[in-house]
PyMOL commands that place a pseudoatom at each C-alpha (Angstrom):
pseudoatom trace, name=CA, resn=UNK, resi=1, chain=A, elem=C, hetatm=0, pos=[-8.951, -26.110, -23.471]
pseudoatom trace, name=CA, resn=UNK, resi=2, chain=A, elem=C, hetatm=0, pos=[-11.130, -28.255, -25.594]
pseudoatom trace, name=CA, resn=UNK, resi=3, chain=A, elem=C, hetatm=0, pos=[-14.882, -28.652, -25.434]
pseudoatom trace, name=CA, resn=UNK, resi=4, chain=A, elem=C, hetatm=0, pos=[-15.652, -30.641, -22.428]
pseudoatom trace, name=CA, resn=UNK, resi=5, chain=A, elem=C, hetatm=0, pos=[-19.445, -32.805, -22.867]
pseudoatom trace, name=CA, resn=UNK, resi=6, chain=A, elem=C, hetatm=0, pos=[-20.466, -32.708, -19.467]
pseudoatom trace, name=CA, resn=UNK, resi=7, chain=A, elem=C, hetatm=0, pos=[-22.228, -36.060, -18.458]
pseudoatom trace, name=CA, resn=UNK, resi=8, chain=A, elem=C, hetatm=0, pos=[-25.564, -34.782, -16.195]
pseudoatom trace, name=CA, resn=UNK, resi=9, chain=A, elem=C, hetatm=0, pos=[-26.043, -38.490, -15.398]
pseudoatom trace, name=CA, resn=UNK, resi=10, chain=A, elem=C, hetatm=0, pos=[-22.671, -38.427, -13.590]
pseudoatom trace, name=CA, resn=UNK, resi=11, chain=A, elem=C, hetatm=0, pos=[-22.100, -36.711, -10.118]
pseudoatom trace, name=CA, resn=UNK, resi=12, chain=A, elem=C, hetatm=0, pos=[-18.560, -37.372, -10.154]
pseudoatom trace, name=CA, resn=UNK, resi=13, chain=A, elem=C, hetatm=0, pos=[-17.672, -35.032, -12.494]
pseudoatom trace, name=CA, resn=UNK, resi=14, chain=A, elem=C, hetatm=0, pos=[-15.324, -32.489, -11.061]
pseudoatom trace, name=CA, resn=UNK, resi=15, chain=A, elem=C, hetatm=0, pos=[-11.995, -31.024, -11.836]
pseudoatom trace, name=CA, resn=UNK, resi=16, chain=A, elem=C, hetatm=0, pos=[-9.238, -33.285, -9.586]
pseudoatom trace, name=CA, resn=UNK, resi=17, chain=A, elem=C, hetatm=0, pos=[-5.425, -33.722, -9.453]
pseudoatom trace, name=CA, resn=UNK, resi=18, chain=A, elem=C, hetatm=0, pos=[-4.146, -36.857, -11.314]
pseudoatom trace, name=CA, resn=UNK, resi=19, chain=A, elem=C, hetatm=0, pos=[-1.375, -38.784, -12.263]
pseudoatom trace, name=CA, resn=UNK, resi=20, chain=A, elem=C, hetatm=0, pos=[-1.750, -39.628, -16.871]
pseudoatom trace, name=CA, resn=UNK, resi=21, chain=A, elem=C, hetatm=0, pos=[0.415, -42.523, -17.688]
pseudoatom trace, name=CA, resn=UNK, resi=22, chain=A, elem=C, hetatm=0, pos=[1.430, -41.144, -21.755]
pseudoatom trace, name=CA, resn=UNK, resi=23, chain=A, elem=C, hetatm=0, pos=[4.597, -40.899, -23.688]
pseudoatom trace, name=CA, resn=UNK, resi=24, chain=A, elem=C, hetatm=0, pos=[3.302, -38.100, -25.526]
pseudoatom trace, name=CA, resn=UNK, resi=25, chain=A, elem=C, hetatm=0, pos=[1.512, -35.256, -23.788]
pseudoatom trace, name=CA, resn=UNK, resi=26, chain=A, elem=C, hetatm=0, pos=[-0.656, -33.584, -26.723]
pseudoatom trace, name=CA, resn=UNK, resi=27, chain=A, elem=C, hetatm=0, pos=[-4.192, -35.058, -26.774]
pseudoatom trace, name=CA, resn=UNK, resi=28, chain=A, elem=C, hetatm=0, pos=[-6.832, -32.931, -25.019]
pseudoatom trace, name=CA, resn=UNK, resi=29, chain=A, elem=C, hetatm=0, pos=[-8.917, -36.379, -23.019]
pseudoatom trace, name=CA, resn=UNK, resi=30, chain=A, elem=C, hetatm=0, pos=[-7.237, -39.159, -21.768]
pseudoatom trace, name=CA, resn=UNK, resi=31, chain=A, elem=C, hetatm=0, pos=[-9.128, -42.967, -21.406]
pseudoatom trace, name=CA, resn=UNK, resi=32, chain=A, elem=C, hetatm=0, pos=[-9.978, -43.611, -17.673]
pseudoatom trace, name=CA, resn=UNK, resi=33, chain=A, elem=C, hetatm=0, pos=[-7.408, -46.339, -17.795]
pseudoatom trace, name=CA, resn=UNK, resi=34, chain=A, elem=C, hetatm=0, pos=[-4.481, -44.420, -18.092]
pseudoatom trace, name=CA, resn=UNK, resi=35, chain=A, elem=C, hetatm=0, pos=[-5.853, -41.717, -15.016]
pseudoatom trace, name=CA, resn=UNK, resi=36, chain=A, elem=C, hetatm=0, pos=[-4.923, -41.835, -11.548]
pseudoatom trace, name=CA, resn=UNK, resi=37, chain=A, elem=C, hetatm=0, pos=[-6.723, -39.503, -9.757]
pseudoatom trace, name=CA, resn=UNK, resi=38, chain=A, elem=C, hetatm=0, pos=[-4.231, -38.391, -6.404]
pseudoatom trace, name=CA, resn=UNK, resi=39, chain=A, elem=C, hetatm=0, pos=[-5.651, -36.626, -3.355]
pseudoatom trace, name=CA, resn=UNK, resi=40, chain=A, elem=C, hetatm=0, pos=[-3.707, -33.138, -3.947]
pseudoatom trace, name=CA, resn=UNK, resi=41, chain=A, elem=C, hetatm=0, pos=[-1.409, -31.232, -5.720]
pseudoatom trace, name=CA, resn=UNK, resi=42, chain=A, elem=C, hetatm=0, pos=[1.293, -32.274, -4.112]
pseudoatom trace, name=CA, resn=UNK, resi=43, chain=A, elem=C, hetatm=0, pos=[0.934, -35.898, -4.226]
pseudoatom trace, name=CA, resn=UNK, resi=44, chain=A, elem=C, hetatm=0, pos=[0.747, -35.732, -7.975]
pseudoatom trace, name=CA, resn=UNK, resi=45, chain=A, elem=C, hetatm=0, pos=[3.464, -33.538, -8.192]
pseudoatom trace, name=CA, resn=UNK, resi=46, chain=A, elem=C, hetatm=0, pos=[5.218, -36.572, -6.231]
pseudoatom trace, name=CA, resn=UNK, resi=47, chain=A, elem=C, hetatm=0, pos=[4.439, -39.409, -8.435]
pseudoatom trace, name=CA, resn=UNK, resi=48, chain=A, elem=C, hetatm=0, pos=[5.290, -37.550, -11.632]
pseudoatom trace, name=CA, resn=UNK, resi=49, chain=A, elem=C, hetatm=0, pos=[8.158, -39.275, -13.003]
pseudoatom trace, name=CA, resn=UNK, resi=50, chain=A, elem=C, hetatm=0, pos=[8.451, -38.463, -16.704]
pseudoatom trace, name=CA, resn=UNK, resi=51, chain=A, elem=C, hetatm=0, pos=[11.293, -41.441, -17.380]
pseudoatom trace, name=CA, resn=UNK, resi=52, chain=A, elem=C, hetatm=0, pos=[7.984, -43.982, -16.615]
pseudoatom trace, name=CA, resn=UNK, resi=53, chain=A, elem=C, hetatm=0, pos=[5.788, -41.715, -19.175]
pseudoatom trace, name=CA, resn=UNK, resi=54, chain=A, elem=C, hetatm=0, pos=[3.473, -40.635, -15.865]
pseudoatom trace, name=CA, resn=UNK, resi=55, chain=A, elem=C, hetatm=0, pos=[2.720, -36.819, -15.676]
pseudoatom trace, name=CA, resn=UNK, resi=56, chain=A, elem=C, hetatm=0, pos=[0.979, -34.740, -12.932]
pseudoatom trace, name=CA, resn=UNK, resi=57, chain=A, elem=C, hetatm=0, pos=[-2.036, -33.016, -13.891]
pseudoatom trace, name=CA, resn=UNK, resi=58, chain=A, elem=C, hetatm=0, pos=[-5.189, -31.144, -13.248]
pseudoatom trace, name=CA, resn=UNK, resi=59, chain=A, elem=C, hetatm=0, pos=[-8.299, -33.151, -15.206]
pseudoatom trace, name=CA, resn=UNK, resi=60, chain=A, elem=C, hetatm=0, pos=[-12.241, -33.081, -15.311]
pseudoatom trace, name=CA, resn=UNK, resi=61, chain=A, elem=C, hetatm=0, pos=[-14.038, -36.023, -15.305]
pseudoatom trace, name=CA, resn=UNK, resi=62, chain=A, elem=C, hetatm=0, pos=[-14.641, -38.879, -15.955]
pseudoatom trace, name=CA, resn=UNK, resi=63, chain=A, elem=C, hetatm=0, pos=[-17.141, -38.453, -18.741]
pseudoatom trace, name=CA, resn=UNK, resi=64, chain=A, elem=C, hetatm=0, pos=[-18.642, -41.252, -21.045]
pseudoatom trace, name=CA, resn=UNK, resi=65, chain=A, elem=C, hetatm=0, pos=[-17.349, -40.701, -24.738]
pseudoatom trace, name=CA, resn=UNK, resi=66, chain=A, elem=C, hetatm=0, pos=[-19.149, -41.494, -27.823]
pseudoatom trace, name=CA, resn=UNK, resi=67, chain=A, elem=C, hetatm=0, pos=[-17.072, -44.332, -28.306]
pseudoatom trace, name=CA, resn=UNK, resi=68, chain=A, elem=C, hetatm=0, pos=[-18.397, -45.906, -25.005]
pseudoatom trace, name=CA, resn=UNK, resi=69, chain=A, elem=C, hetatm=0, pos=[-15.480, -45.423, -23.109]
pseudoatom trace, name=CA, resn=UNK, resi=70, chain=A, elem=C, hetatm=0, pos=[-15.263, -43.234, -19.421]
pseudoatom trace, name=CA, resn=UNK, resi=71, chain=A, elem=C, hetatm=0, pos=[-12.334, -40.108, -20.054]
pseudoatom trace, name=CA, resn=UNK, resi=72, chain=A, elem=C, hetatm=0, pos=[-10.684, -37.625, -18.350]
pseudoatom trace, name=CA, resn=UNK, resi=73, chain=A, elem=C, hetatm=0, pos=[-10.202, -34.336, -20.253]
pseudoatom trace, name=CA, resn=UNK, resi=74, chain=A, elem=C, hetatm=0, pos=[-7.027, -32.205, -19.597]
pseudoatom trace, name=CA, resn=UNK, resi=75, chain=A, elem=C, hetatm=0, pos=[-7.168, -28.759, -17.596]
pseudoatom trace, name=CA, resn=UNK, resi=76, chain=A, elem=C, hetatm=0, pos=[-3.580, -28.516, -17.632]
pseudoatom trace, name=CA, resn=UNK, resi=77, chain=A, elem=C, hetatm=0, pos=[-0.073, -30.245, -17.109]
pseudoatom trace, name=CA, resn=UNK, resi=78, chain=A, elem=C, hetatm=0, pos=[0.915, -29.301, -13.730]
pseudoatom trace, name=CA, resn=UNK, resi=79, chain=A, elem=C, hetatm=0, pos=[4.966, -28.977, -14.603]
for i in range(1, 79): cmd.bond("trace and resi %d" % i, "trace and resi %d" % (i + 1))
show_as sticks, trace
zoom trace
């Protein structure tokens, strides 16, 4: 798992199911444009549909980067 930075200013933060729109699925953080965060499990499980490049997973976040940007880092790929 790589190094989250966890934003104090933030109460957000938290570990939550998502939906990552990606063709490739190697980067630990994702931008906050590309995250859908889903109620449960099983709804991202449902909206997966790798043909469309979207992938269920578990994510923290979001956290401001130091490029100035809001991301989601990976926890893991729920397939």
């Amino acid at each position: 798992m790589p190094n989250v930075i966890v934003d104090e200013a933030s109460s957000s933060l938290s570990e939550r199911f998502a939906l990552i729109k990606t063709p490739k699925r190697n980067r630990p953080r994702y931008p906050q444009g590309c995250v859908t965060p889903v109620d449960d499990e099983a709804t991202a499980r449902a909206g997966a549909d790798p043909a469309r490049n979207l992938h269920a997973a578990l994510v923290y976040g979001p956290s401001h980067s130091s490029e100035g940007i809001k991301v989601f880092y990976l926890v893991r790929w729920l397939d």
